[in-house]
N, C-alpha and C positions, 0 to 999 in steps of 0.2 A: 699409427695413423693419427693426423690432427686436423683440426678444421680452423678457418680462423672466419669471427662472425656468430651472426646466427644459423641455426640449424632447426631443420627436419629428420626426426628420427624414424624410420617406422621400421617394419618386418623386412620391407625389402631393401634398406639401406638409408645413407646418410646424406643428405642434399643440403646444399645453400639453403636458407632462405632469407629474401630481401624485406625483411621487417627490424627496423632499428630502436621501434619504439611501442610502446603497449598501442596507443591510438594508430599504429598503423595496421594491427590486424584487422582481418576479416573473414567471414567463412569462405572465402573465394581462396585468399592467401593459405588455408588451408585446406585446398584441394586436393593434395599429395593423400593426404590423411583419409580422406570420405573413398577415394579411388580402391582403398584399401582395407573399405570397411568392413569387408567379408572375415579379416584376417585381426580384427584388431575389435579392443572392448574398451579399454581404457586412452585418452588421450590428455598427458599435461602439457599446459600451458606455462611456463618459465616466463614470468610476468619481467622481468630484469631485475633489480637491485630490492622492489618493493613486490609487495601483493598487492596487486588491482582486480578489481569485482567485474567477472565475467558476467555481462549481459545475458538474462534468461533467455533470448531468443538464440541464443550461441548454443545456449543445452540443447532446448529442443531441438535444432536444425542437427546436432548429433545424435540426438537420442535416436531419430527418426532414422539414424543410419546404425542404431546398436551400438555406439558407442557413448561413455560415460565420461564427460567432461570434469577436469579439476585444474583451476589455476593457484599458482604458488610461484616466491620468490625463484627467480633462474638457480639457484642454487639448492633450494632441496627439492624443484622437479627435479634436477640431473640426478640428485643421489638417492631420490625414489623411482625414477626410471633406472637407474641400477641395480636395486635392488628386485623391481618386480619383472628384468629381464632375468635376473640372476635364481628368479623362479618357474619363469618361461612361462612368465605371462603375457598376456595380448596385448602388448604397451605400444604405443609411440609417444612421441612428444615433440613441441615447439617451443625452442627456447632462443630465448632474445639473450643474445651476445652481452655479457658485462665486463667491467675491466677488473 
């Protein structure tokens, strides 16, 4: 299976998502995520190429749904969202497509 783009990962599967750049999220853009918040504790954030500073009001508006926000380079969200499925943990994540 491959995707090409950005992506939503969560419990129930793998989705498009139409975000190309750090300034185009928002907590809307990640609505897949909150829909799911029954089933999920952890969500990363795959910032692209760098690490950018997630807004505190991005935590709280998670927190408020039991989920525990962390953003990091697209590249080790993917390989710790690997890792903490590969423990079956409550993961999802949004990662911005890099080349």
């Amino acid at each position: 299976m491959g995707h090409r783009g950005s992506i939503i990962a969560t419990p129930a599967g793998i989705r498009q998502w139409p975000v190309t750049r750090f300034d185009e999220i928002t907590p809307e853009s990640l609505l897949p995520v909150v829909e799911e918040a029954e089933g999920i504790d952890f969500l990363l954030i795959g910032t692209g190429h760098d690490i950018a500073f997630l807004p505190s009001a991005w935590r709280e508006h998670f927190r408020a749904h039991g989920i525990t926000l962390e953003g990091m380079a697209t590249g080790a969200a993917a390989r710790t969202y690997n890792v903490l499925v590969g423990e079956d943990r409550r993961v999802a994540a949004a990662l911005i497509a890099v080349d």
